[in-house]
N, C-alpha and C positions, 0 to 999 in steps of 0.2 A: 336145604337149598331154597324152600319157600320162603322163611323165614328173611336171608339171604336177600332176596329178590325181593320182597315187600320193602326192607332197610332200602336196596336200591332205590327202589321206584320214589321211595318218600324222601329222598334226600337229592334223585333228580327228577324234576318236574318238569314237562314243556308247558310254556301257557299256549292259547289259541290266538295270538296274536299275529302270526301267518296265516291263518286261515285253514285253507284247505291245504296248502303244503306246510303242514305242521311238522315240529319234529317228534320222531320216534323212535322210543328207546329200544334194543332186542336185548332182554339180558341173558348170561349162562351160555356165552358164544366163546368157543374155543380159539383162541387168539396168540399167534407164539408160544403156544404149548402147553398154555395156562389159559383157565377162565377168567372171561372177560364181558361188560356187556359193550354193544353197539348200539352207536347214535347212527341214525339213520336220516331219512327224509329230509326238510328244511326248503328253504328257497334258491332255486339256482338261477342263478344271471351273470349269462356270460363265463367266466374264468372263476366266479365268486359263490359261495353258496351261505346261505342267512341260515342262521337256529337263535330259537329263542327261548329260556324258560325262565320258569316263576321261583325256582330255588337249585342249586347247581352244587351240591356238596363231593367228594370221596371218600367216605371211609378208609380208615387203618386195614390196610390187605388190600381192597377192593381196584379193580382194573376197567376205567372206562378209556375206549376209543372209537373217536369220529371216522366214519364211511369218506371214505375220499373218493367220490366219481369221478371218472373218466373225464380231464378237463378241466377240472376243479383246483386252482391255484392257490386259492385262500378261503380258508373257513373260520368264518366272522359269530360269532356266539355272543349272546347277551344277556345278561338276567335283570329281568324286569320288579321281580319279588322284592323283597325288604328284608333278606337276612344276607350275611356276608355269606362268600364261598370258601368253606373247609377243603383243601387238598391234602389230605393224610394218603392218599395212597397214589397209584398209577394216572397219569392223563394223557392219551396218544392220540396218533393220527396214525389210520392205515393208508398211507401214504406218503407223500412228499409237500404237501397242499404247506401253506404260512396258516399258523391258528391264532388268528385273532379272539383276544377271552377279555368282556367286560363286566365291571360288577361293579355299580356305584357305591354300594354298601361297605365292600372291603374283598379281600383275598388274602389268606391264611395258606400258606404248606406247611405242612406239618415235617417234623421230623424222618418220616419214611416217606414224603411222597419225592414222584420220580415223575421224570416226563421222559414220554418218545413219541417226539415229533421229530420227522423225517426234513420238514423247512424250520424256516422262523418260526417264531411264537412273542406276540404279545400279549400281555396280563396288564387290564389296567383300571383304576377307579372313575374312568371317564363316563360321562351322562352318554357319549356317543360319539359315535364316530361320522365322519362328515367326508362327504363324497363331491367330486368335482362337478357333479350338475346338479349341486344345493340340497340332494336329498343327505338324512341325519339318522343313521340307523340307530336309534335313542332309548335306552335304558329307561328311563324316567317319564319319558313321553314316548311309547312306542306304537309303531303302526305298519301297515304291512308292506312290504317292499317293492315299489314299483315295479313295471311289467319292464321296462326300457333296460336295456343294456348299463351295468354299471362299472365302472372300474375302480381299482387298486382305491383305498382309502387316501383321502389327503389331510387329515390331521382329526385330533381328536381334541371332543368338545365338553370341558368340565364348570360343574355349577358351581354352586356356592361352601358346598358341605360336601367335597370327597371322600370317600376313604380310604383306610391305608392298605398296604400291604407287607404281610409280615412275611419273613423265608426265617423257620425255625430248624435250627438243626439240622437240615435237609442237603442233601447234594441235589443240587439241579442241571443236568446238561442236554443240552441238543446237540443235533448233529452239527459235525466240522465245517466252520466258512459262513455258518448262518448268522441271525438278528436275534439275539436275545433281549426283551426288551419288557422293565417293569414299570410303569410308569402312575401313580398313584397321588392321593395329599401327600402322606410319608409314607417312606419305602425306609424298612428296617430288616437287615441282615443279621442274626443270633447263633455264631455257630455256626453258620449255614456257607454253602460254596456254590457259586453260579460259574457254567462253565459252556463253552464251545471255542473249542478249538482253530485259529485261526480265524474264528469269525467276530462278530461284534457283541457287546454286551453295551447296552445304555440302560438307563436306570435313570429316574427322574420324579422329582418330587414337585407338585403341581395343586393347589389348593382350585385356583377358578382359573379362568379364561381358555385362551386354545394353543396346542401344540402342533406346531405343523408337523407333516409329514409325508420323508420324502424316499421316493423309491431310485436306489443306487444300485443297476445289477439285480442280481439277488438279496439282499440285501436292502433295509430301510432306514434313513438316519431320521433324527426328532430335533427339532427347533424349538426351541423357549422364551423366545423374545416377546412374547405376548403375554406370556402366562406368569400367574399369580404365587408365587414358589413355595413349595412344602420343605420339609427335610428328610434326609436321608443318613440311617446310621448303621454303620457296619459292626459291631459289635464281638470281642469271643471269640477271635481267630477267625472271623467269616472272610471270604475270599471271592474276587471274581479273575477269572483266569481265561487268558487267552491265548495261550503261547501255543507254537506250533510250526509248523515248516513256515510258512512266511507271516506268522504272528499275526495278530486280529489289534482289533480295536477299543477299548473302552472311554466310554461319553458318561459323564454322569451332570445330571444338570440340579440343583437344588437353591435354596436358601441358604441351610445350613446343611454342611458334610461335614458328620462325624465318622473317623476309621479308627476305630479304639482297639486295645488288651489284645496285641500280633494280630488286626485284620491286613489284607492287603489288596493289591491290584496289582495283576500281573499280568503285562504283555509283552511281547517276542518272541524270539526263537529258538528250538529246543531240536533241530534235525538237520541232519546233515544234507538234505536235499536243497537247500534255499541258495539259489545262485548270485551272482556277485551283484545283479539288477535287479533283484525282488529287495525293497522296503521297507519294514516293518512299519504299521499304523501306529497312529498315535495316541496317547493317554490324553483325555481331555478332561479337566474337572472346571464346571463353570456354578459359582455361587454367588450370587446377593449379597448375601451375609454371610457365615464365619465357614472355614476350613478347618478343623481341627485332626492332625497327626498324632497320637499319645501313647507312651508304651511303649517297652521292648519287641522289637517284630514288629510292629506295624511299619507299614513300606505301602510305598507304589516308584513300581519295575518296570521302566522299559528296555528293554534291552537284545542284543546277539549273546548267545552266550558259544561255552565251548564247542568244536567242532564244528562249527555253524559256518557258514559263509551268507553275508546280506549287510544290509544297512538298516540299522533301529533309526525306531521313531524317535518323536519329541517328546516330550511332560508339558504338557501346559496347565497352568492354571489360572482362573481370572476369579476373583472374589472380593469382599472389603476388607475382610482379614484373613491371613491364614496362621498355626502357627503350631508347630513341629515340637515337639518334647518328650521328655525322659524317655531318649533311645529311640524314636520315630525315624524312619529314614524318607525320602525320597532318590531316588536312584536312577540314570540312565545311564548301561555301561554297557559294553562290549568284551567278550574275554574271547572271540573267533575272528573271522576276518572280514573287516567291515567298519564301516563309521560309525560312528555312536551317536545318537541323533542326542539332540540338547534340552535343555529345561528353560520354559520361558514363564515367567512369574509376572500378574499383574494383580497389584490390589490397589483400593482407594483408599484405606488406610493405615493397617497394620503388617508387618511380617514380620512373625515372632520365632527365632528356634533356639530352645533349651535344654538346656541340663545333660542327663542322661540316665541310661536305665540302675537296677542296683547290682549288673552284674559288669557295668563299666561298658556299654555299649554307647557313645554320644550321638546323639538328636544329630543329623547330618544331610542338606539337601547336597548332591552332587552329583557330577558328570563325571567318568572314570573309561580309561582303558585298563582293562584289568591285565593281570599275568597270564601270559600266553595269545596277549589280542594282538591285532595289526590291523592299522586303520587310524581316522584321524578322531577324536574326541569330541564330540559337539559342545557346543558355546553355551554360554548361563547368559540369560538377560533379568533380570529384575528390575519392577515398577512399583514403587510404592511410598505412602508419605511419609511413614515411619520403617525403618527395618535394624532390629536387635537380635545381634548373636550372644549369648549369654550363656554361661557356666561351662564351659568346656563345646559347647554345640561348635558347627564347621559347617561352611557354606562355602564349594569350590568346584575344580576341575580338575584329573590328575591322571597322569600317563604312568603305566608298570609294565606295559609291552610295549611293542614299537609303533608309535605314531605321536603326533603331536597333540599335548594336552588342549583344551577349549578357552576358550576369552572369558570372561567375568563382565560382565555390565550394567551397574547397579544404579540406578536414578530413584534418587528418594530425599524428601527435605531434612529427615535426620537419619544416620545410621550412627548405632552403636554398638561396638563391640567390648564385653565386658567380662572378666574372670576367668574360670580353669576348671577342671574338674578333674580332682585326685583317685585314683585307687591302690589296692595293695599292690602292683604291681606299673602300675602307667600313670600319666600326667596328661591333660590336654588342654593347652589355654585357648578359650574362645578363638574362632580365628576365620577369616576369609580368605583363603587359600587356592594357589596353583603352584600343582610338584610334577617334579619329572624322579621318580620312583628307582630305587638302586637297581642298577642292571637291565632300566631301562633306556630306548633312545628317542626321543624327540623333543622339541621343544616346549615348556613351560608357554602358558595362555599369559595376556596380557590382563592383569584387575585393572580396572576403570569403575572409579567412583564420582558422578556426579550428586552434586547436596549444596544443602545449607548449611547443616553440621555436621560434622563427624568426630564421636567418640570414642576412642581407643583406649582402656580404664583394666587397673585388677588382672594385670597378663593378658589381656586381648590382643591378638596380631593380626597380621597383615600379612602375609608369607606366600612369597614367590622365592620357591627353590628347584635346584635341581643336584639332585644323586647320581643319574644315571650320564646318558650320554648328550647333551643338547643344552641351548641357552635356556637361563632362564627366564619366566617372563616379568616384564614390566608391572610398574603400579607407578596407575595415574592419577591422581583426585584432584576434581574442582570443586571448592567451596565457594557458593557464595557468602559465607559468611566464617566459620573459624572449623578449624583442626584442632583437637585439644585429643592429645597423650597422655595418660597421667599416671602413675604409681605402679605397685608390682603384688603382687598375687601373695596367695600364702605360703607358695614356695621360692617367693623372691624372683621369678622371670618376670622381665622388667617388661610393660606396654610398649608393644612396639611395630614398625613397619618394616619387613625383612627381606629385601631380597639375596638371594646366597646361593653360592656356588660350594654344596657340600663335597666332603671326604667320602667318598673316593671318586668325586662327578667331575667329569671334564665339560667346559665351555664355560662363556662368559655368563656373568650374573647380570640380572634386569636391572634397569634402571627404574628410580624412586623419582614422579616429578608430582608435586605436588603446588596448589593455585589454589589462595587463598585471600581474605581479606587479613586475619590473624592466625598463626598456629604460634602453639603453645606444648612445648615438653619439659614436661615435672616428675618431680618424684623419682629420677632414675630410669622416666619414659627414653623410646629412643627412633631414629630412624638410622637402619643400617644398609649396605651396600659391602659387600663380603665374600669373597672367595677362601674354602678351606681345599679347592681340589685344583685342578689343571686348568683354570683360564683367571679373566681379570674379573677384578668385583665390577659391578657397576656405577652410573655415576648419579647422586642425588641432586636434585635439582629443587631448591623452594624459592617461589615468588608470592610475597603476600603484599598486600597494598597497605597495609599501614603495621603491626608489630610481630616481631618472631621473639618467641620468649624461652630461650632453654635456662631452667633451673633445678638447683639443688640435685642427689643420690636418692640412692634406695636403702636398705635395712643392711646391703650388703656392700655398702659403700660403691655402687655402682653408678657412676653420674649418668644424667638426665643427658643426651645429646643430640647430635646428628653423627656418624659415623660412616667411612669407606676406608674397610681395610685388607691387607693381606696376610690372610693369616699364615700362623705356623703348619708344613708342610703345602703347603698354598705355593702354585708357582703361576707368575703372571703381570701383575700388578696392580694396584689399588685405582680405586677409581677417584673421580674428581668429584667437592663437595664446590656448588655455586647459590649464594645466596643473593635476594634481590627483596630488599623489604625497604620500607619507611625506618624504619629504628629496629635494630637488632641487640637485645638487654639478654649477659651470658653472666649468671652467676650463680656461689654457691658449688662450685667445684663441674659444675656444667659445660661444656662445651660442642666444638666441633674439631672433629677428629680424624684424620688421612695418615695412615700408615701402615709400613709392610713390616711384618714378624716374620717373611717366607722368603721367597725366592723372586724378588722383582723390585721396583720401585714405588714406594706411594703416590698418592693422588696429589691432586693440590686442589687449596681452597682460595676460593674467589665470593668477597662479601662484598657487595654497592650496596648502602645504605643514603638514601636522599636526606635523610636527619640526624639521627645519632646510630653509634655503636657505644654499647658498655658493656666493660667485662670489671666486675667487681666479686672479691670474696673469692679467688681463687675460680673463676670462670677463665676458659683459657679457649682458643684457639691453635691447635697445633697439628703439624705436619712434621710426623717424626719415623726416621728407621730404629725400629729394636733391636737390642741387643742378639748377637748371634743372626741376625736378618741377611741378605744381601741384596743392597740396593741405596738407592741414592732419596734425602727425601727431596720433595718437589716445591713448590715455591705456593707462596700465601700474598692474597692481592687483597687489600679495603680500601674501597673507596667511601667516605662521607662526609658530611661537612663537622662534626665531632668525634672525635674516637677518644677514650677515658679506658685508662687501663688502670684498675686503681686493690687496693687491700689483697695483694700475691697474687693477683692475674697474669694472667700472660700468652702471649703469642710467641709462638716459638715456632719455628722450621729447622728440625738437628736432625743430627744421627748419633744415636748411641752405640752403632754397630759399623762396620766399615765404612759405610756410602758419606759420599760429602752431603753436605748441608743446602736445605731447600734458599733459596730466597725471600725473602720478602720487602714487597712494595707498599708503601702507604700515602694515600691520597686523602688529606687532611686538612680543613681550613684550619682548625686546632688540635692538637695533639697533648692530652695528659695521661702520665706516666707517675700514679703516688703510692706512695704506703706498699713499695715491692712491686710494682706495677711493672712487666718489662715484656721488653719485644727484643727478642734474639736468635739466632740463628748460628746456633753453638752444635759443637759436633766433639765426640770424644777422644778418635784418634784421624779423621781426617780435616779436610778443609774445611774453613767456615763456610756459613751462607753468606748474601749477599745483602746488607738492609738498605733502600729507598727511601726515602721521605720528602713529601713534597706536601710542606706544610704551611702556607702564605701567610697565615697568621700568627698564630704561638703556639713553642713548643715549648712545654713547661714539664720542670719535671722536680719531684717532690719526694722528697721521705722516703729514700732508700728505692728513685725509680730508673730502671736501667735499663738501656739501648745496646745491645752487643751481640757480635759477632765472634765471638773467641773460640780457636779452636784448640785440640788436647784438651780438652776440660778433665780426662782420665790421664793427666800427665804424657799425654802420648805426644804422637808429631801431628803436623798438619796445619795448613798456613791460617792468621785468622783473616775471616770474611772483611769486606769492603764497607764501608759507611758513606754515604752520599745522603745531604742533609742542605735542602734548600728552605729555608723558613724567614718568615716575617723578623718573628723574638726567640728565644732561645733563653727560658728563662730558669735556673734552680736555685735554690736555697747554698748557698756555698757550705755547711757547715750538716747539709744533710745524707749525705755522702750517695748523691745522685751521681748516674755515672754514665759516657758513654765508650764504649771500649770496643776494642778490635785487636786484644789480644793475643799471644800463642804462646805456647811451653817452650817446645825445641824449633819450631817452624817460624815462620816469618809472621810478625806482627801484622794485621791487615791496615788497607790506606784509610782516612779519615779525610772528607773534602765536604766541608760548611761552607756555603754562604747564606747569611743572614743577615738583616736589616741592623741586630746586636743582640751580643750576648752577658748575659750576667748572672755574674753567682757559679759559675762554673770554668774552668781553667783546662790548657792543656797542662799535663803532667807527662813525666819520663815513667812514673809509674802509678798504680793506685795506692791512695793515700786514705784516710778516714774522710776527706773532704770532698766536693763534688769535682771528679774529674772528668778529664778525656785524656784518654791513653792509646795505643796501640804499639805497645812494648812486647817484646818476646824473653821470657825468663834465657833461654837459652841459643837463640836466634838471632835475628834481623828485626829491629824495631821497624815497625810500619811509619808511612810519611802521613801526616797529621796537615790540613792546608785552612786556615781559615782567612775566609773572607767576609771582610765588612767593611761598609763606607767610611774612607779615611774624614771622617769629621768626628770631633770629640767637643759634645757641646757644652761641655764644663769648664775646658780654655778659657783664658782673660776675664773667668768671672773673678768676683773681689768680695768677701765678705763686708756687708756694711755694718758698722756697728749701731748697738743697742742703745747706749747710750745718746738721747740726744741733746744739742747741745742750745743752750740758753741765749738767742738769736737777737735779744736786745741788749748783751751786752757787747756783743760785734760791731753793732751798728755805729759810725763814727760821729761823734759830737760836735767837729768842728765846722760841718755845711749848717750856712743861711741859708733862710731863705727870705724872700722881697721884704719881709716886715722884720728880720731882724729873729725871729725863732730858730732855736735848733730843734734837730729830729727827739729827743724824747719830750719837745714841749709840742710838738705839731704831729706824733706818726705813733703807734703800738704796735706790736706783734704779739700776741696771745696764743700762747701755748696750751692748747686742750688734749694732748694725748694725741696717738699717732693714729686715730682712724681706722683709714682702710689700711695702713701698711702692715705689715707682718714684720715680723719683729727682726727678720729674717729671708733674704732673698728664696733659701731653701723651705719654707714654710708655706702653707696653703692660704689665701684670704680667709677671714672670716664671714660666711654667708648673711650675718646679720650684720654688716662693717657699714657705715654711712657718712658721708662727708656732710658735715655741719659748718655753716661760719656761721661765728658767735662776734663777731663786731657790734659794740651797742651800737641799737638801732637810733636813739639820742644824735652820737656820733656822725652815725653816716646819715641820718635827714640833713644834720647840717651843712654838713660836703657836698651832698645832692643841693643844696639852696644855694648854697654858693658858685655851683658850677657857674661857668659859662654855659650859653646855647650852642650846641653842634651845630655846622653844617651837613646837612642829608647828602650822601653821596651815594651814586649806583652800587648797591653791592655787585660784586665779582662771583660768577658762580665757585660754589668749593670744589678742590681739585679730588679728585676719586683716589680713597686710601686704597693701597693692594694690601692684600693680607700677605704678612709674612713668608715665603717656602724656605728659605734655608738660611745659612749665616757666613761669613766670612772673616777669616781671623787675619788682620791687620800685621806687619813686621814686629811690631811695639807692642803686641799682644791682646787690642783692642779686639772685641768682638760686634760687629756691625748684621745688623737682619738686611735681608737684601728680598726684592720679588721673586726672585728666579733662582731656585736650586741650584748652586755652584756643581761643576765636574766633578766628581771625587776619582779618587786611582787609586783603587784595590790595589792591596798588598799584599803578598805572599807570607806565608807562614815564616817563622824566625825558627822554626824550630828545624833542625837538622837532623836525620835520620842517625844514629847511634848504631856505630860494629860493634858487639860484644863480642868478644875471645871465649870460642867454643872450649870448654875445661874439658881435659883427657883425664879418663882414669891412670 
């Protein structure tokens, strides 16, 4: 025991810097059943009482505890000496008092030390602590403590060269509801677990200046907006814990937070006592510099869990970076009955979450109502200039009991989403997510992305679904600058933006609206809109201000698109595809896509395009019912001032399965149709669609390009669609077998009604020919009535070929006129034939641009004519009469054709063609 007691004494020292109320130690005092020694004496003031010494250690085993008087709220300790303080073993209070412990040097717990402290306790590397009427009870400059009444600390005051504080291996708890608080340069967690119950735990890393501090209740919170920031790292499964009947608090303030190798942070609730009005506090992590999550198991938890009743807090985070990896979670969920408080994210630069752990756990921040919760889900906000979800990671909100999943709201100048991550067993493509959970009910959150970029690469998605019972939610992104989707992962799921209404979920699927300058889908990228369960997909919406680009498939011959469909066992119906861009370029088997494989009718698609539209290379635009489907497809609207359907493209509204055929309208100053190029609205056993075209300028059509409406295309019945075709020109290749048809098998042929300014190169026919026709014949039916209209003038009437040959103009000339002196014309007159100039050889012929009129009269000749003349008399000239320019022609009885100023009447003619009964053949 001597022995014993010398180690004490030399490991705790008072200095004399009190004075006459020095402290003093009593050791070998029996203390909770166990040997202990007691600190005694010090300075009291007021509610507070001051100790001082010159070296402060604990030994492994050993039990020191502070005397708590009568009165005594907080007991404030300092060590003035120049060696850190060792906690290897026990540190109390016999009492209830808050123990304030300073050590500019450092603080060390060792693996076995333990605290019992009955209030708060702070541990900090502060030079001192600083008091509301200026006094500084100062480590580093210490002195003795005023006579005057002092109160509660108001922040503490660090120099230039703090020390750290380490927690090795150690469980450290105070009592329930209290202030745990370490606050140091850096504060490093090894192994180690800090715990109280329902109360607070802050933690703060501080190199210089000052920390406020503020008294809440029983309870002290710490401010850092002055101070100069250390780090703080959790290491080895270390843990701070707060859960409890109405869950506590954790604050951590640093530069840099590292939470590595399963550390966590855990607040909420774990009792059944917490009523429907008690809130769970919130997790606070505020850094400077980096956040770093890494490793399987590492987490921060707020949360309600089972049997519980209350409302979780929030997650918040503010830092420059932060960034989550292999297997990291962040988490705010509820699995009892209550709201789930939300996660809010802000950095200045980065937010990164990756990968996943090696046993297939993915890096995941999110909000969750878990199985068995009720209540609503709280919302995700993130702020940041860059944020990347990467290899499999997930950033979202998600409902599995009953309540409605959280909103998504990301503001960041780039976000990208990129890849997947495989295991022997599961798949997960990066993704930003909101799901409503099988056999669960409420509704899916809305994503909302504002940005500059957004990248979706390598199977990265976007995904609003629901399984369970409820809509689900929307996805909204504003670009100020492009959208770009691109390729497919190494299991072939193509990049994409999902909302869905899964097998076996009932309700409607979210809508996809997306606001950009350009988006861009490649590689087999896509945006869908899709119902597999009992309600309708939703409807996509894209507006860019100058190009939307869908191109090319994926590995698995899956094109690049936009999509709303309904799928098989899907009852409902598809949703609407509307696009609004500068120029809309669809190739390479790419398109846009509206159809039901299920039980309802497809979407329809509407494109305004202010410039062009092209579909080349098998890019296609279609609205179609599938085979074995029920339902009707819906109708296809473009408007722009070019539309080019060229190399097997096509726009098509059919049905391949019972439903008649969609419509479709087109608004075109020009319209090309080449190389298989066609727009049709064909149906297999029922009625056609409808085709529109309103094309002021030309419609041209080339190399096998075709316009049709024909219905039975599977030899069935069904009437063909309508053709209505108002155009400028109307021009094809006769000999290319361009075609427009409104054909049918056993049904009625459909009508046909042009008027056009003229047509050429293409003919009505009774049937198709190798050559360009128009048809609306029925093999077994009723021919359709064909009408065209064009202005009765044909301005090749009363021309006359003139011929080539011309003819030698001075031997016409007659010989037998005098004149006054007795000469005839070939001793007095020439005419000189130089080749025909500007003429063309040929009325049908073009000038030639270098063509110039020459007279070659010797000039000999004509000075003399000129000297011979007579003198004119000068007469007023007459102003010249204003020529009109040509508008039309008039053709004479006698077949002359006259130009006239004024475009004559014309009187449209009706078609000659005569509808055709065919004799239906009996077997």
């Amino acid at each position: 025991m001597i022995c014993k007691a010398t180690l004490v004494r030399a490991e705790i020292q008072p200095d004399n810097t009190l004075g006459g109320e020095a402290t003093v130690l009593t050791p070998g005092v029996e203390v909770k059943g166990a040997t202990a020694d007691i600190i005694n004496g010090g300075a009291v003031r007021g509610a507070n009482l001051f100790h001082s010494f010159r070296e402060f250690s604990i030994g492994d085993g050993q039990r020191i505890y502070f005397a708590n008087p009568t009165g005594v709220e907080n007991i404030l300790t300092r060590v003035t000496g120049n060696n850190r303080s060792e906690i290897l073993g026990t540190l109390g209070i016999l009492g209830n008092a808050n123990l304030f412990f300073i050590n500019p040097n450092g603080i060390v717990f060792g693996q076995n030390a333990r605290l019992d402290v009955g209030g708060s306790f702070v541990a900090s590397t502060a030079d001192s602590l600083l008091f509301d009427n200026g006094f500084a009870f100062s480590a580093n400059n210490p002195q003795s403590v005023p006579l005057l009444t002092i109160n509660v600390p108001l922040g503490l005051q660090f120099g230039g060269n703090s020390g750290n504080i380490q927690v090795q291996r150690s469980m450290l708890r105070i009592r329930d509801g209290e202030t745990f608080a370490l606050v140091a340069g850096n504060v490093s967690l090894d192994g180690a677990k800090l715990q109280t119950l329902e109360g607070q735990i802050e933690i703060g890393g501080v190199k210089s200046g000052t920390v406020g501090l503020k008294t809440v209740g029983d309870n002290f919170s710490f401010h850092f907006a002055d101070a100069n920031r250390g780090d703080i790292l959790l290491n080895n499964r270390s843990s701070i814990d707060v859960m409890a009947f109405g869950g506590g608090e954790i604050a951590i303030a640093a530069e840099n937070i590292d939470i590595l190798q399963g550390s966590t942070l855990l607040a909420g609730t774990r009792a059944t006592a917490v009523t429907p009005q008690t809130t769970v506090k919130d997790v606070v992590l505020n850094a400077t510099g980096v956040i770093r999550l890494d490793g399987q198991d590492s987490l921060i938890q707020n949360g309600v869990f089972r049997q519980t009743v209350g409302n979780a807090g929030n997650i918040n985070i503010t830092a420059r970076s932060l960034f989550v990896s292999n297997g990291a979670l962040i988490v705010a969920t509820n699995s009892g009955q209550g709201s789930v408080g939300g996660i809010n994210i802000k950095t200045t630069d980065t937010v990164a979450i990756d990968g996943a752990s090696a046993t297939g756990i993915v890096s995941t921040i999110g909000v969750q109502l878990s199985i068995g919760g009720i209540g609503k889900t709280g919302d995700f906000t993130l702020a940041t200039r860059a944020l990347s979800v990467t290899n499999g990671a997930q950033l979202g909100t998600s409902t599995f009991g009953q309540g409605d999943a959280g909103n998504i709201t990301i503001t960041a100048q780039t976000v990208s989403v990129d890849g997947m991550m495989q295991t022997a067993s599961r798949r997960f493509s990066s993704g930003i997510t909101s799901s409503v959970a099988p056999r669960s009910v409420g509704k899916g959150g809305t994503i909302q992305i504002d940005t500059e970029l957004l990248s979706i690469t390598n199977s990265g998605r976007l995904f609003s679904s629901t399984f369970g019972e409820g809509r689900a939610g929307d996805i909204v992104v504003n670009a100020i600058d492009r959208v770009v989707l691109d390729g497919t992962g190494t299991t072939n799921f193509p990049s994409a933006m999902v909302s869905q209404v899964a097998s076996p979920g009932i309700g409607d699927g979210g809508n996809i609206n997306i606001t950009a300058r350009s988006l861009a889908l490649t590689n087999g990228a896509q945006l869908a809109a899709s119902s597999f369960g009992r309600g309708n997909a939703g409807n996509v919406r894209v507006n860019v201000g100058d190009t939307l680009i869908l191109d090319g498939v994926n590995r698995n011959n899956i094109p690049s698109g936009i999509f709303s469909s309904l799928e098989q066992r899907g009852v409902g119906r598809g949703g609407d595809i509307e696009i609004g861009a500068r120029a809309l370029s669809i190739a390479n088997e790419a398109g846009l896509f509206a159809s039901t494989i299920g039980r309802g009718d497809s979407g329809r698609v509407f494109v305004q395009a202010t410039d062009t539209v092209t579909l080349t290379n098998g890019g296609r635009i279609l609205v179609t019912v599938q085979p074995n489907a029920v339902g009707n497809s819906r109708d296809i609207e473009v408007e722009t001032r070019s539309l080019q359907v060229t190399d097997s493209a096509q726009i098509n509204a059919s049905s391949q399965g019972t439903g008649i055929g969609g419509n479709i309208r087109i608004r075109a100053d020009s319209l090309t149709l080449d190389r298989q190029g066609e727009i049709s609205a064909e149906t297999a056993s029922n009625t056609g669609g409808n085709i529109t075209l309103d094309v002021p300028r030309l419609f041209l059509l080339r190399r096998g390009g075709n316009l049709s409406t024909t219905a039975g295309t599977a030899q069935a019945g069904g009437d063909g669609g309508n053709i209505a075709i108002a155009a400028g020109l109307i021009v094809a290749s006769p000999t290319e077998d361009s075609n427009i048809t409104a054909d049918a098998f056993t049904g009625k042929g459909g009508n046909i009604d042009i008027k056009a300014q003229g047509i050429f190169g293409i003919k009505f026919r009774d049937r198709q020919t190798a050559f360009s026709d128009i048809t609306a014949s029925s093999q077994l039916g009723i021919n359709g009535v064909v009408e065209i209209n064009t202005p009765d003038v044909d301005p090749s009437n009363g021309l006359v070929n003139l011929p080539t040959n011309l003819v030698d103009a001075s031997q016409q000339i007659t010989q037998s006129c005098r004149d006054s002196t007795g000469a005839i014309a070939n001793q007095k007159s020439e005419f000189i034939i130089t080749g025909r100039g500007g003429l063309p050889a040929n009325p049908s012929e073009i000038l030639s641009s270098d063509a110039v009129w020459e007279d070659l009269q010797p000039h000999a000749l004509l000075n003399e004519k000129l000297s011979n003349s007579q003198p004119q008399q000068k007469t007023l000239a007459q102003p010249p009469t204003a020529i009109v320019e040509a508008q039309g022609w008039e053709i004479a009885a006698n077949g002359i054709v006259t130009l006239v100023a004024q475009a004559p009447a014309t009187t449209p003619h009706n078609s000659f063609v005569k509808p055709v009964s065919c004799p239906v053949v009996q077997n």
